[in-house]
C-alpha positions in Angstrom: -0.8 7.2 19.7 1.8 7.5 17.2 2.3 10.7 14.7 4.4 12.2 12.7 5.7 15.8 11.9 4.9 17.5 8.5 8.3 19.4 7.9 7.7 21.7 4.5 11.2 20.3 2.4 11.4 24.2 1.2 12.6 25.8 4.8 12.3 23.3 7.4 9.3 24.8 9.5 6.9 22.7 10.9 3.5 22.2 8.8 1.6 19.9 10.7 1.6 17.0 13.4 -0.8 14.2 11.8 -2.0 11.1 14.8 -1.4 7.6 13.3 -3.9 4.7 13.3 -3.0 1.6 15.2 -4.0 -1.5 14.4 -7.1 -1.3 16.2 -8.0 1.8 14.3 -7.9 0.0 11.1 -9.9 -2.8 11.9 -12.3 -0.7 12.6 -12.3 1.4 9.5 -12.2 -1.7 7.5 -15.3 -2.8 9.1 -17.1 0.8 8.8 -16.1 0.5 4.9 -17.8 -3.1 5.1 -21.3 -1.6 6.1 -21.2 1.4 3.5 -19.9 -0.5 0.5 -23.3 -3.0 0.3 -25.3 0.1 0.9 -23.3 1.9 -1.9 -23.3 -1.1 -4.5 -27.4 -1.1 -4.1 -27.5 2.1 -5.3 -28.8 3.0 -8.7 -25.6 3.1 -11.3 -27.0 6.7 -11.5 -27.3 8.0 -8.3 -23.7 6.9 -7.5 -23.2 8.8 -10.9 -24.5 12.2 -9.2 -22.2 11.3 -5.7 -18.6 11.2 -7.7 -19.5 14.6 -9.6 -20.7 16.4 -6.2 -17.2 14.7 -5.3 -15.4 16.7 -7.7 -17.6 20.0 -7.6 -16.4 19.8 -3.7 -13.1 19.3 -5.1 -13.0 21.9 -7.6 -14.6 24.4 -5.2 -11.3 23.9 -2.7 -8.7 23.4 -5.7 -6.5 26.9 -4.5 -6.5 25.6 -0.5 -5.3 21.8 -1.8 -2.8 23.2 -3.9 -1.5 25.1 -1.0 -1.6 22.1 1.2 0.9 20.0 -1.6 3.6 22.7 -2.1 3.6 23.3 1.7 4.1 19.6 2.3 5.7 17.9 -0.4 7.4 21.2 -1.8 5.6 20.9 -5.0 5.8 24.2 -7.4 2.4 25.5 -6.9 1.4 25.9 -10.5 2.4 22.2 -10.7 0.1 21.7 -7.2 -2.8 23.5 -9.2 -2.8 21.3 -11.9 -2.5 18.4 -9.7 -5.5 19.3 -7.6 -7.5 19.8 -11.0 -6.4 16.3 -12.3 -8.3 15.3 -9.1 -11.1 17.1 -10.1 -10.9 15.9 -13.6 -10.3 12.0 -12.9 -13.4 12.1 -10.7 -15.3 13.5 -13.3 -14.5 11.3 -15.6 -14.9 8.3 -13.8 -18.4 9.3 -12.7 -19.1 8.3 -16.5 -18.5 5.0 -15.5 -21.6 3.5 -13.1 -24.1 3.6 -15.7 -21.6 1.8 -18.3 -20.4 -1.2 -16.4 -22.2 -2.9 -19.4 -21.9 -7.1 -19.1 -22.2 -9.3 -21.9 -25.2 -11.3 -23.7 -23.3 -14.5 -25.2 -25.2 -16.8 -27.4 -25.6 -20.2 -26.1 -28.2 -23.3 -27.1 -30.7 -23.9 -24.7 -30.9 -20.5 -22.7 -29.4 -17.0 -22.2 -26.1 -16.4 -21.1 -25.3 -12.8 -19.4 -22.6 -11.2 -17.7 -22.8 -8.8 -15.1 -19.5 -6.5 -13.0 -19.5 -7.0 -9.4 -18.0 -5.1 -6.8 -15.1 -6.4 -5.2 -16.4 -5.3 -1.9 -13.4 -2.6 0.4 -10.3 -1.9 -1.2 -7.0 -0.5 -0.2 -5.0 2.0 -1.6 -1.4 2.8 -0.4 -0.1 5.9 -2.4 3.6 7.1 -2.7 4.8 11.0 -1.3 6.1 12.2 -5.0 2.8 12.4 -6.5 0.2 12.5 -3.1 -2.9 13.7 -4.7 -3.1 12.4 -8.3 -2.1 8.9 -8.0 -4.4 8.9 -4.9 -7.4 9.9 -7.7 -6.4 6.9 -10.0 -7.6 4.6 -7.2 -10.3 5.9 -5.2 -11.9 7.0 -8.3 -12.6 4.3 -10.3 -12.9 1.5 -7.3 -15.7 3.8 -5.7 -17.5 4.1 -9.5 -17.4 0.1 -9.6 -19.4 0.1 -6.6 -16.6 -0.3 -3.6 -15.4 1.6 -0.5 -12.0 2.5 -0.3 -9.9 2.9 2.3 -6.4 5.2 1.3 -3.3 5.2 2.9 -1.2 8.5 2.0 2.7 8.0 2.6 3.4 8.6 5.3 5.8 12.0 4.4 2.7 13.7 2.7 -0.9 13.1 3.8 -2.0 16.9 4.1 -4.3 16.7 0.7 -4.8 12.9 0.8 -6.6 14.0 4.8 -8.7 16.9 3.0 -9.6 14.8 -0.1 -11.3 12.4 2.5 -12.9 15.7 4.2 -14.1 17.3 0.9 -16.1 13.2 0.2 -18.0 13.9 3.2 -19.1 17.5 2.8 -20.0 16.6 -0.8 -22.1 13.9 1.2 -20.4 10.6 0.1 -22.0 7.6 2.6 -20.0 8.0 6.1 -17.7 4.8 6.2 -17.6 4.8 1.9 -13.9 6.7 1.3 -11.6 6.6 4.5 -8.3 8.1 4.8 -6.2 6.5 7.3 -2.7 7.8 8.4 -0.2 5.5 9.1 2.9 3.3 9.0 3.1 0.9 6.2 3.8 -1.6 8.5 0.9 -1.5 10.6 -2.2 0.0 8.4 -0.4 -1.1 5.2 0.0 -4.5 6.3 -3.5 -4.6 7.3 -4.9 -4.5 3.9 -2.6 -7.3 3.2 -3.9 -9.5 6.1 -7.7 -8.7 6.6 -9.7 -10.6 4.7 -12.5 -7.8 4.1 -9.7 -6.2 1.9 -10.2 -7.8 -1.4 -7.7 -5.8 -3.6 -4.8 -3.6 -2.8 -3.6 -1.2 -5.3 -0.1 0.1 -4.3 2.2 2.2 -5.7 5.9 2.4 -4.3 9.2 1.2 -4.7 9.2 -2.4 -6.3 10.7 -3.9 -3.0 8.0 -3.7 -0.9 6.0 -3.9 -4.1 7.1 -7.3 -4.0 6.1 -8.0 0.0 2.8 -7.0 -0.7 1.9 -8.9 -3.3 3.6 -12.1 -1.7 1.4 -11.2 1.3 -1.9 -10.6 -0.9 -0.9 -14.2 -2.7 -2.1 -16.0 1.0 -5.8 -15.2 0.3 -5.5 -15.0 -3.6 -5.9 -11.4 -2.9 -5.8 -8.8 -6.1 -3.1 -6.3 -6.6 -2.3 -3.7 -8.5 1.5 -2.3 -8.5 3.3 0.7 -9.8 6.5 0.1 -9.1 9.8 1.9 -10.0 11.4 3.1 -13.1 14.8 3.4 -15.0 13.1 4.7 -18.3 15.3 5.7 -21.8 14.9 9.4 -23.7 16.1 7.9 -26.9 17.5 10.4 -29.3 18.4 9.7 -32.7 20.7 11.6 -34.9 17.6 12.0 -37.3 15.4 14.3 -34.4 14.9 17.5 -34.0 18.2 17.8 -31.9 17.5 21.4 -30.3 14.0 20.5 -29.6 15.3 17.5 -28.3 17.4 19.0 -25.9 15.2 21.8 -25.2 12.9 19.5 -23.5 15.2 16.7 -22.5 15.0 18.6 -18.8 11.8 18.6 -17.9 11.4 14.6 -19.1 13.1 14.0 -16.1 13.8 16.9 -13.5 9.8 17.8 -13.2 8.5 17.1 -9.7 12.5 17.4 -8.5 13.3 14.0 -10.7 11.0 12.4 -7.8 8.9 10.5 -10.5 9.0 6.7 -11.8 8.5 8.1 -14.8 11.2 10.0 -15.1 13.6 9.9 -18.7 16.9 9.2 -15.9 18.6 7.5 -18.6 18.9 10.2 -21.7 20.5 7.6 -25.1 22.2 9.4 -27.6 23.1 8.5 -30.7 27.3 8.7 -31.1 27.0 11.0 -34.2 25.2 13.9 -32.4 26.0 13.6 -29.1 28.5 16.6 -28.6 25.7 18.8 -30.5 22.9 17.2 -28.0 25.1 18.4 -25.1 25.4 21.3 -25.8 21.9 22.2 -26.2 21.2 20.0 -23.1 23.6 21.9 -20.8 21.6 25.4 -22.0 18.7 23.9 -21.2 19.4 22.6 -18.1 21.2 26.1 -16.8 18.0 27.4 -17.4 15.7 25.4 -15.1 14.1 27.6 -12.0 15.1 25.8 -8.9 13.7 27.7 -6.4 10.8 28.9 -3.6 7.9 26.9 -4.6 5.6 29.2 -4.3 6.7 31.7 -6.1 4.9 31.2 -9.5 7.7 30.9 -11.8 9.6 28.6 -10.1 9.8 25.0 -12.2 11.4 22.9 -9.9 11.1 22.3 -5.8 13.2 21.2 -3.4 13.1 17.0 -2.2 10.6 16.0 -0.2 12.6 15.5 2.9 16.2 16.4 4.1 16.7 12.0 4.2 15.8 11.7 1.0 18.4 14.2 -0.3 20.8 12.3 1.5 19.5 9.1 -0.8 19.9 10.8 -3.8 23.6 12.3 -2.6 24.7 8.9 -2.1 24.7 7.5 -5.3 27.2 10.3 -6.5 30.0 8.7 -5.5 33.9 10.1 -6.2 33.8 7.7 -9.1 31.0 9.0 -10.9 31.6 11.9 -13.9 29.6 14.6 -13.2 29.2 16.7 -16.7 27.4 19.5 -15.4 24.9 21.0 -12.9 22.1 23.5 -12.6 21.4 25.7 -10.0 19.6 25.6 -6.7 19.1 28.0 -3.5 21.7 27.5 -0.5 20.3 27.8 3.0 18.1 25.4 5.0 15.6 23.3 2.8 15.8 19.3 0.7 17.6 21.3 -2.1 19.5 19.7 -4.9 20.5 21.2 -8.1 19.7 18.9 -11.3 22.5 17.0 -12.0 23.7 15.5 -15.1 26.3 12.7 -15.2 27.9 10.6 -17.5 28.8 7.1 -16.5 29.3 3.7 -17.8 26.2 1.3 -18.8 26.3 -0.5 -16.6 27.4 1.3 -13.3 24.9 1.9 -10.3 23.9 5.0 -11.3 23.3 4.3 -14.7 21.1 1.1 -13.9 19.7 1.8 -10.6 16.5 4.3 -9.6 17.7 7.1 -7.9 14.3 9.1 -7.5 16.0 12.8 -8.0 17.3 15.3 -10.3 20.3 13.1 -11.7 20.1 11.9 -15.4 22.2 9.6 -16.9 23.9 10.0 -20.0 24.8 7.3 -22.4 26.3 7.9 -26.1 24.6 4.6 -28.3 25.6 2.9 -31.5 22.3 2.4 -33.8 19.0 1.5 -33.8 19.8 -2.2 -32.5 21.9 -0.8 -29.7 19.7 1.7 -28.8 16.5 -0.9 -28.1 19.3 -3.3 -26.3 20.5 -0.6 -23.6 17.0 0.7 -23.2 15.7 -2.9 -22.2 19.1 -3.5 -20.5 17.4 -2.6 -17.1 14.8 -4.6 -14.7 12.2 -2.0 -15.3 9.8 -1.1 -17.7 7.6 2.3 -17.5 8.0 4.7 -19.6 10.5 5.8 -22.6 10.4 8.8 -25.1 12.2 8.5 -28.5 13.1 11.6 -30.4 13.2 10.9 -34.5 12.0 12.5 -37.7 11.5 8.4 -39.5 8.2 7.5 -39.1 9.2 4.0 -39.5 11.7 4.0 -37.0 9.4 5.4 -34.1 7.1 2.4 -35.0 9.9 0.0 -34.5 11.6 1.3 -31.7 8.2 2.1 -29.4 7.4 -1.5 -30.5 10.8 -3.2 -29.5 11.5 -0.8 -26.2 10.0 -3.2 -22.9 7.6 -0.2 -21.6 3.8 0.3 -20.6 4.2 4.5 -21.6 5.8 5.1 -24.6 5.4 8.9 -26.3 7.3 9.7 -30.2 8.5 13.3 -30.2 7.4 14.2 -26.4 7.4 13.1 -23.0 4.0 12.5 -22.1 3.2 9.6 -19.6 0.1 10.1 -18.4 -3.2 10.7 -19.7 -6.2 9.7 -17.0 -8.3 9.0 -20.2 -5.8 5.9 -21.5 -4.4 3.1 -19.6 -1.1 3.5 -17.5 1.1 0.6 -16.2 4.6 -1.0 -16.6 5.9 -3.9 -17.7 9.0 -6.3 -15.9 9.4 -5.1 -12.4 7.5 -1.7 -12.6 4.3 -3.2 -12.2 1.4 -5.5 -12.6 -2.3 -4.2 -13.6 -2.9 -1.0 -15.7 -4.3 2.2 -14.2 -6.5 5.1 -15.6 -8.9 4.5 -18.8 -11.8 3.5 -20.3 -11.2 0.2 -18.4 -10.2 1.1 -14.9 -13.3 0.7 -13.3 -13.4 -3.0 -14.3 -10.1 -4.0 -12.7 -12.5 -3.6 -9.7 -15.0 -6.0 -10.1 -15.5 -9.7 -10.7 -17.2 -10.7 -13.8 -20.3 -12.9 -12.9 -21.9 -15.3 -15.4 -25.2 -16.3 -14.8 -27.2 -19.0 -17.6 -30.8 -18.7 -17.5 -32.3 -22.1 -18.5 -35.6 -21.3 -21.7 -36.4 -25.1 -21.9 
């Protein structure tokens, strides 16, 4: 059997050796998730209520052990891996709202009545990414098992520690056996099963928007449902009319948080020509003053990469050619280090157009309003996007003209569990998290009753 080696990114030691599942091995967690999900879906809406919030009570009860788990494995901070943990706690809880509100329709028609009613989709498989193991693993399982499914998760393949003891914590909190499966692997075997087994009905994947694209060729064979979160090349727009300092003060952590290992990230930081040397400056404070540094030491903002490859990933893109403007710090010795890095190229170079997926920001000086929503859509991807200004007006017309599924006015937030999240162009198809999540896995079922 195939495994792999946990190495924790902050000093190199050996975490944990995780077995992989083989082809045979998912077939037969597919089928086990078969069985469980028609036994699930007869339950009453509110006894699958009562399962999802024992789900997150076991959750809740085990938040200081997952949270060790994530900074030991993916080098997360571990305030940051507290508050993810919670968010797992928290989108479970919310979603348990959900069962006894899958409300269908009564349309008016002559001759009868006309309802509607939310089906399950039957099993459904979710691959998650290694920057964000836990939470994005939530905005799956979550609502899929609240519409009545099983779920069987794939964790990356770097980081599967908490994705493992999420799937422990369903069964202690007595979740059907078979319901919510974790199943290490390589993409390319249990991955490509969900693709290719017809008991999968959906596959909700989030990843790079290459294989984003495989998948959802593969998933087009049997008219198969996806979901995909894709990558990211997202604008902090800045106009001369913000609150510069502010502006600056927070400019870091729009795009350095989680080591700049988000598809979120603000990589591209516009500035408007007339204040850009006064942005700098503020920017360079700011960015001095990030703590790189032992993730577990509680003031520490910033972690080291998730492995010693991907640091060489995000090394390669700064090439000789490249202006580097300035750098933070971060700690020598053995560890996926790299110190934020802030670089100031042409539009449209590599690294001003390309995801790099680590501390490196891009910054580019823009005209007006006009040239600021042309260079922020001047990129394949659509996410997410912040844009600093005191006009009203403007931040209606920019967020309305900028191509991106998470817009924030005045602040960087992204991601709320209670609104929808999603991207537009090549960062995605679907929309995650919400009031609405739950019905993204179902079918909508129309059934005419005959009165005459």
């Amino acid at each position: 059997m195939m495994s792999y080696t946990v190495i924790n990114p902050a000093d190199g030691t050996v975490v944990r050796e995780v077995a992989h599942l083989d082809l045979a091995d998912t077939d037969a967690a597919i089928a086990r998730a078969a069985t469980a999900q028609r036994t699930w879906a007869r339950l009453a809406p509110a006894d699958r209520a009562r399962s999802l919030r024992r789900f997150a009570d076991a959750v809740d009860g085990d938040l200081e052990h997952l949270a060790g788990l994530e900074t030991a494995n993916s080098g997360h901070p571990i305030t940051q891996s507290r508050w993810e943990a919670g968010h797992v706690r928290d989108v479970l809880e919310y979603y348990a709202g959900s069962p006894e509100r899958l409300i269908g329709q009564q349309i008016p028609v002559a001759g009868g009545l006309d309802v509607t009613f939310h089906e399950p989709l039957g099993v459904v498989g979710v691959i998650t990414p290694w920057n964000f193991p836990m939470t994005i693993a939530s905005w799956g399982f979550a609502p899929a098992l609240a519409a009545g499914n099983a779920v069987l998760l794939k964790p990356a393949e770097w980081t599967p520690l908490t994705s493992i003891r999420l799937g422990e914590l369903a069964l202690e909190a007595g979740l059907p056996e078979g319901l919510f499966q974790v199943l290490p692997g390589r993409g390319s075997v249990v991955g490509d099963r969900f693709v290719t087994h017809p008991e999968v009905r959906k596959v909700v994947f989030t990843g790079s928007t290459a294989v984003g694209k495989r998948i959802m060729a593969g998933c087009a064979e049997q008219v198969k449902r996806v979901t995909l979160e894709l990558g990211g090349k997202s604008a902090n727009i800045v106009f001369a009319d913000a609150d510069i300092e502010q502006a600056a003060a927070t400019a870091p952590y729009s795009v350095f948080d989680n080591a700049g290992q988000d598809c979120c990230a603000r990589s591209r930081l516009l500035v408007q020509r007339s204040v850009y040397d006064r942005f700098m400056e503020g920017f360079e404070r700011a960015v001095q003053g990030v703590r790189v540094g032992d993730p577990t030491d509680e003031s520490t903002e910033v972690g080291p990469l998730v492995t010693l490859a991907h640091r060489e990933s995000v090394a390669a893109f700064l090439t000789e050619d490249v202006p580097v403007a300035f750098r933070g710090t971060a700690p020598e010795g053995p560890g996926a280090w790299f110190a934020p890095t802030v670089v100031t190229p042409e539009r449209g170079s590599r690294i001003a157009t390309e995801e790099v997926f680590g501390p490196v920001v891009a910054v580019l000086p823009f005209e007006d309003e006009a040239d600021a929503i042309a260079l922020a859509n001047a990129t394949d991807y659509g996410l997410s996007g912040s844009i600093w200004t005191r006009d009203l007006a403007r931040g209606i017309r920019v967020a309305r003209g900028v191509e991106g599924g998470n817009l924030s006015v005045n602040s960087h937030s992204s991601v709320r569990y209670t609104t929808p999240f999603g991207g537009f162009k090549q960062s995605g198809i679907g929309r995650e998290l919400g009031p609405d999540a739950p019905l993204h896995f179902t079918e909508t079922k129309n059934v005419f009753f005959a009165a005459e």
